[in-house]
N, C-alpha and C positions, 0 to 999 in steps of 0.2 A: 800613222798620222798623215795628214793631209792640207793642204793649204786650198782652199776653195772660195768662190764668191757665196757671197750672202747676200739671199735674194729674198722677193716676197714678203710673206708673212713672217720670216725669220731675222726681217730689218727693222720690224718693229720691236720682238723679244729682244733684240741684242740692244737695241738703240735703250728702251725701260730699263732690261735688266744689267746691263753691261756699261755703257758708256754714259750714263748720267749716275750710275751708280760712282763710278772710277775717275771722273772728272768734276770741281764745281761747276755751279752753273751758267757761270761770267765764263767760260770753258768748251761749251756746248752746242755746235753748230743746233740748229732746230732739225729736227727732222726733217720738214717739209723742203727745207735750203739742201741739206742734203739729196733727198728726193729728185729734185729741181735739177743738181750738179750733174746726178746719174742719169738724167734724161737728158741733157746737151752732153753726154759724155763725156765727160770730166773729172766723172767721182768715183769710185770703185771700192765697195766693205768687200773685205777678204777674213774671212774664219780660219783658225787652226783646227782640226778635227778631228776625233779619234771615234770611229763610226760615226753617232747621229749628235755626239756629245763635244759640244763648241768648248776648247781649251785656252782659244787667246784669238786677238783680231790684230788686223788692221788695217787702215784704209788711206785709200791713194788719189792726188789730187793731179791734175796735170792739164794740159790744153789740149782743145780737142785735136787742132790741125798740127802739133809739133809735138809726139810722144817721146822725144829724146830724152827730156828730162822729167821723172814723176817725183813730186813731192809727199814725201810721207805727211798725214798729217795728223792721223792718233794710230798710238799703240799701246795693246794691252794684254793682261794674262786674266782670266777669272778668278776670282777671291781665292778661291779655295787650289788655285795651284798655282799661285805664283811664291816667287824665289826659286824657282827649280829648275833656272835655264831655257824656259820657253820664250822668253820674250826676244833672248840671243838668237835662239832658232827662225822665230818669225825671220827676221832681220836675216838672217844668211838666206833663209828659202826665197824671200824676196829677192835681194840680190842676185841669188843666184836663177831665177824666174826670169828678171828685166836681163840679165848680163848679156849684149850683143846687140839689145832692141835698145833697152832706155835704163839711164843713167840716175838712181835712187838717189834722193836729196833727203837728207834729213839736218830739220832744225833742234839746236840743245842751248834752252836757254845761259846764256853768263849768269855767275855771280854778281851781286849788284852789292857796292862798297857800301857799308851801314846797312842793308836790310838786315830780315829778321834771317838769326843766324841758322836756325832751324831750315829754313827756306832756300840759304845760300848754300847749304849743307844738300838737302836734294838735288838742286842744280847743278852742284861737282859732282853728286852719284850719279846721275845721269849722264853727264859729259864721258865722266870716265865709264860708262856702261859702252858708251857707242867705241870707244876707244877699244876698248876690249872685245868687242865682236869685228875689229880688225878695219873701221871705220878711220878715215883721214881726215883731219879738221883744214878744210881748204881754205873757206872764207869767212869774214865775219859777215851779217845783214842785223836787219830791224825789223820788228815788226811790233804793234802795237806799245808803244814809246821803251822796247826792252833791247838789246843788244844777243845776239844768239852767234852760234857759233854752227855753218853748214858744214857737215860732215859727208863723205862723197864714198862710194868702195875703189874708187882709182881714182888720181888726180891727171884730167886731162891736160896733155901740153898746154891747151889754149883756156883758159877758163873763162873770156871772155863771154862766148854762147852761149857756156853752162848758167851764168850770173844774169844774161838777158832772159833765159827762157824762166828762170825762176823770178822773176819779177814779172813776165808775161803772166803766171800762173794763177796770181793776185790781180791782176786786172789793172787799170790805167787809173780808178778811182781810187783804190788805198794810195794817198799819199802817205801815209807813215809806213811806209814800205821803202825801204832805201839798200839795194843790193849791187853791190857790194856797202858796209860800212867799215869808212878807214878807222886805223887805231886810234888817232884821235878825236874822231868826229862822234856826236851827241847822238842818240836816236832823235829820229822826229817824234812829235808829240802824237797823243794817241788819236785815233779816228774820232772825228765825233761822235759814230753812235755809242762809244765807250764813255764821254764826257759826258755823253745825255743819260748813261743808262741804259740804252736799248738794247733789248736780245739778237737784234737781227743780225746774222757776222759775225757772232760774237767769240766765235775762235779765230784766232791770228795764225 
């Protein structure tokens, strides 16, 4: 197996068949946004692959002029083989890819007190997923009016850098972007084109 970029005409199979398949659609950057990101270099679809045959992705967000810190910002396995450890592996290969250039971020939504328990039930499987592929919960942030929790593969002495370049990563226009967020403090409310309905941005 292999950890490779996915290019071409094999960004639109993955994009069909893989990532609007495995996310809703309030979820879903658009393609074209994507497209868009990888051309100011920004964005980055990475496949797992055993030969010609795509096993899991995932893709990397980051600024063009400061690659210290890349933010994860989907990952997945294909229907037909997940639970069997590959999405741990994505996650170590990566890690272990950036380790000495730049510094993996990943966001894992909180529990939210009253949601639906089904839901708050994913969000612990998930937290404790990154936990177990040996993942450090450094800081909290926000992003579209929800509380998340960044998880780091080393916690640097200073995390100050770490927390400006990841709010660099989002842009100066997400206000509902608040990184760090204290234990006390509310997220902000969500973007407007989430108020409005619109697909455009429409992943956090």
């Amino acid at each position: 197996m292999e950890l490779r970029p996915v290019t071409g005409g094999a960004l639109r199979d993955w994009y069909d068949q893989e990532l609007t398949q495995a996310f809703p659609p309030n979820e879903c950057k658009p393609l074209a946004d994507i497209k868009a990101l990888m051309d100011q270099g920004r964005y980055e679809v990475w496949g797992l692959f055993d030969g010609e045959t795509l096993l899991g992705y995932a893709t990397l967000w980051m600024e063009p002029g400061d690659k210290s810190c890349i933010l994860l910002d989907y990952l997945g396995v294909t229907a037909a083989r997940r639970n069997g450890g590959l999405g741990s592996q994505i996650v170590r290969m990566l890690a272990e890819r950036l380790a000495g250039k730049s510094l993996l971020l990943i966001e894992a939504e909180r529990p939210v007190e009253g949601d639906d328990p089904a839901e708050n039930a994913l969000r612990r499987r998930r937290l404790a997923f990154y936990e177990r592929c040996g993942l450090i919960p450094a800081y909290d942030m926000a992003t579209c009016g929800m509380r998340f929790t960044t998880f780091l593969p080393e916690r640097p002495a200073d995390l100050a850098p770490v927390m400006a370049l990841h709010k660099a990563i989002y842009g100066p226009v997400r206000t509902d972007v608040k990184v760090p967020l204290g234990p006390d403090e509310l997220p902000p409310g969500p973007p407007a084109w989430m108020e409005k309905g619109e697909t455009e941005w429409s992943v956090c």
